[in-house]
C-alpha positions in Angstrom: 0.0 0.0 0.0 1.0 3.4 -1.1 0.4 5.9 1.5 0.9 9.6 2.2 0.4 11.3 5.5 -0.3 15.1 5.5 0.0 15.5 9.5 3.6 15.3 11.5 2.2 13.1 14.0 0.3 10.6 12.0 3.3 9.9 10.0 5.2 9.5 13.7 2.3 6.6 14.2 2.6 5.1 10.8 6.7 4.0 11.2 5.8 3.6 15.6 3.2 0.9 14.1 5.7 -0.9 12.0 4.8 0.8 8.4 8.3 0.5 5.9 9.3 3.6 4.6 9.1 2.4 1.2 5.2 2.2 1.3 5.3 6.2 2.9 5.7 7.7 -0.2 5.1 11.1 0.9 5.0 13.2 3.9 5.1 17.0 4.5 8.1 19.1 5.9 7.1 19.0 9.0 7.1 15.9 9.2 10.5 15.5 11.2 10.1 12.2 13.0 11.6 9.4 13.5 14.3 11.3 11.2 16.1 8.9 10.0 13.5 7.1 8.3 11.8 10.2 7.1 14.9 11.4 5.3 14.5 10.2 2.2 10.8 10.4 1.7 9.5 13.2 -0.9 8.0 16.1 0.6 4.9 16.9 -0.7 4.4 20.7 0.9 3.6 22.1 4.1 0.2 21.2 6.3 -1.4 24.3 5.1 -0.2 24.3 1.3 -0.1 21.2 -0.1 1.8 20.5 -3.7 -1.5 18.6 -5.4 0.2 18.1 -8.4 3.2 16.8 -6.4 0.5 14.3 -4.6 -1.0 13.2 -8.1 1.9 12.0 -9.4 2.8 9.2 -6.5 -0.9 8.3 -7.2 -1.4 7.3 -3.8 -3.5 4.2 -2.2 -4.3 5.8 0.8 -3.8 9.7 2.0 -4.0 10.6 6.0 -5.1 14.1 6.7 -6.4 15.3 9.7 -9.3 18.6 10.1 -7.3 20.4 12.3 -3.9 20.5 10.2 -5.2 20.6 7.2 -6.8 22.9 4.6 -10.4 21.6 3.7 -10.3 22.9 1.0 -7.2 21.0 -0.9 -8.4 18.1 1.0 -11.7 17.7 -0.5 -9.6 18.2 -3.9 -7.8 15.2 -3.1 -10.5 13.9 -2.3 -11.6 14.0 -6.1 -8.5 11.7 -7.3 -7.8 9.4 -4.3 -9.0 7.7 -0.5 -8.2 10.4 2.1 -8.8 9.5 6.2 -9.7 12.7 7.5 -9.3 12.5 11.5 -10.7 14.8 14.0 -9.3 14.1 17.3 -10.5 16.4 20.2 -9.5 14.3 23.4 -8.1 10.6 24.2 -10.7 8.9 23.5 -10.4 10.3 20.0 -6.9 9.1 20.0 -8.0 5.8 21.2 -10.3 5.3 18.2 -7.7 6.3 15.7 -4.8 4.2 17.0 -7.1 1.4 16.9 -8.4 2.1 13.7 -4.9 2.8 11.9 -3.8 -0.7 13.5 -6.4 -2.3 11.6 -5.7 -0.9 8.2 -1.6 -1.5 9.0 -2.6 -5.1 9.8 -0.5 -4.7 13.0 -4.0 -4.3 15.8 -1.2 -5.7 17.9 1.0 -2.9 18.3 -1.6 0.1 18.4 -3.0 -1.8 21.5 0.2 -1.9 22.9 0.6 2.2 22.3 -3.1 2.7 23.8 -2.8 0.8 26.9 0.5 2.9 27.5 -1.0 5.9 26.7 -4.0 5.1 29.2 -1.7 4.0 31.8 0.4 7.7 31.7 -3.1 9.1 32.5 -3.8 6.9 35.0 -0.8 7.9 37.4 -1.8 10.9 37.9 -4.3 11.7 40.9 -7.5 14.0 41.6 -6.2 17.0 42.8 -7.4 21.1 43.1 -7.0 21.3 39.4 -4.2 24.5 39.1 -5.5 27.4 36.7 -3.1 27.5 33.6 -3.1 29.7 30.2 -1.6 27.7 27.4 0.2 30.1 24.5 0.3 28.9 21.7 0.8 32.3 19.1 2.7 35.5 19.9 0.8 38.1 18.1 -1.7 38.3 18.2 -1.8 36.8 21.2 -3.6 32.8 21.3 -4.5 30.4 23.5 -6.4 27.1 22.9 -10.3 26.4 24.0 -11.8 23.7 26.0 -12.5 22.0 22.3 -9.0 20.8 21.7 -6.7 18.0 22.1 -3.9 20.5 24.0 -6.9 21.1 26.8 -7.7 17.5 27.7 -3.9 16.6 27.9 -3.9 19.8 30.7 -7.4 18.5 32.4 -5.5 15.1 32.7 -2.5 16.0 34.3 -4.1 18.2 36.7 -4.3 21.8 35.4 -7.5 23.8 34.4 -7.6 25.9 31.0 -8.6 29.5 32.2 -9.8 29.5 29.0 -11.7 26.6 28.6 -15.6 28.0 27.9 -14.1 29.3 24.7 -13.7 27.7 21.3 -10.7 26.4 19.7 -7.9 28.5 19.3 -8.9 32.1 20.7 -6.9 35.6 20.6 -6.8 37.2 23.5 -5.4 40.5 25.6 -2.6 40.3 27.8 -4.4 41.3 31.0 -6.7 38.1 30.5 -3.6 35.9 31.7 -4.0 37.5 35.3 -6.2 35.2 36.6 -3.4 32.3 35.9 -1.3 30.6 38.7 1.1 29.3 35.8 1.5 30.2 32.1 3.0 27.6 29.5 4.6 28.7 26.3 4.3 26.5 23.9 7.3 25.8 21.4 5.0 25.3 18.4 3.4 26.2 16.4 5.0 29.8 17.6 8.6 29.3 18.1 8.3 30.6 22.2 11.6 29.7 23.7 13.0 31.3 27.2 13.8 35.1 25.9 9.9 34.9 25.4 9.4 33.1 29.3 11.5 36.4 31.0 9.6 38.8 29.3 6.2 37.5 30.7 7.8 36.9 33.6 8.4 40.5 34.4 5.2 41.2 33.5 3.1 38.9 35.1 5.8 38.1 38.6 3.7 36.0 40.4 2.5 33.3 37.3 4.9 30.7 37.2 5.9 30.9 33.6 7.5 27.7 31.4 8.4 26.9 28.5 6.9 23.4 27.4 7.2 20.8 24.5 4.5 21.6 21.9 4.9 18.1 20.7 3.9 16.4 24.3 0.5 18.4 23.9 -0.7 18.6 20.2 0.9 15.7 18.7 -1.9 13.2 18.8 -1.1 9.6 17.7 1.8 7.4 19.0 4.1 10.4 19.9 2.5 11.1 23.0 3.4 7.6 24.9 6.9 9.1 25.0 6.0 12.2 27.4 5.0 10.0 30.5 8.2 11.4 32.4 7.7 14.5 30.9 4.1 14.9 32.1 4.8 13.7 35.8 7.6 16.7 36.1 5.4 18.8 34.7 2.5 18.4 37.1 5.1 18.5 39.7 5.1 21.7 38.8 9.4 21.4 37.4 11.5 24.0 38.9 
């Protein structure tokens, strides 16, 4: 089977579920991992402007997009020529679902159950605590945070931190003085590059939020990808110094 994913973290979970990179035959540029079997497989665009033509010509079996990366509109032109598994995946139940379902088509059920039972045991560690109020950044300016709709805010409910924001919608753009009512701030190293020049500003603007810089990938990459953050999640509840 020919197959071209259109989502960083789905092609992640095609090589973590034993797909050969010779039946990948596309992937997008952001698609950076696990990099040395990504390497040599053609890019095919960005997430947001896919090379159709580019697509066309590996004449495909299968293509993976997902309705949160991608742009509906080239999808359902895709859509015209070729099979295209659109996934909408909003919490970890979602995630469940897909794993399970991508294991099918992979022939390797095996493995994805493996991935979801680790997945649900991360989860599981944690305990029932006073939730602690968080804003999660994920754009500079303007300035954007994510809604109680997203994948990013049931990774925070489950490891003990409540979205101030969390009666909006999706991915809203808000004021600076809206982040007051925080007890801790994350900035988020994608999509918007924050990194810790961004964390001192803040910091002197807002002294008493606890202010850190955390893994974009441990919060919006849905799939396999986020078995790997277990350690990762536990500091981070802890709350890391």
């Amino acid at each position: 089977m020919k197959i071209i994913s259109l989502v960083p973290s789905i092609t992640k979970t095609l090589f973590d579920l034993g797909l050969d990179n010779h039946e990948l035959v596309g992937r997008t540029k952001f698609c950076i991992h696990p990099e040395n079997l990504v390497k040599n497989i053609p890019i095919i665009g960005g997430t947001k402007n896919l090379n159709i033509e580019k697509i066309k010509a590996l004449k495909p079996d299968l293509i993976l997009a997902n309705k949160e990366e991608n742009v509906k509109e080239q999808v359902e032109e895709l859509q015209k020529y070729f099979r295209v598994w659109v996934s909408d995946i909003k919490n970890l139940k979602d995630n469940e679902n897909f794993l399970w379902e991508l294991g099918m088509v992979l022939k390797n059920r095996n493995e994805a159950e493996k991935f979801n039972q680790k997945i649900t045991a991360i989860f599981d560690n944690f305990k029932e605590n006073k939730p602690k109020k968080v804003a999660y950044l994920i754009w500079q300016n303007p300035l954007m945070t994510i809604g109680g709709d997203t994948f990013i805010n049931e990774i925070l409910e489950k490891i003990g931190f409540e979205n101030i924001f969390k009666n909006q919608k999706r991915y809203p753009e808000i004021n600076l003085e809206d982040l007051e009512k925080a007890d801790y701030l994350f900035l988020s190293t994608e999509p918007f590059p924050f990194n810790e020049k961004h964390v001192l500003e803040l910091q002197i603007r807002f002294p008493k939020i606890k202010i850190l810089l955390v893994d974009g990938e441990a919060f919006s990459w849905f799939g396999s990808h986020i078995a790997e953050f277990g350690t990762y999640f536990e500091n981070l509840a802890g709350v890391r110094n």
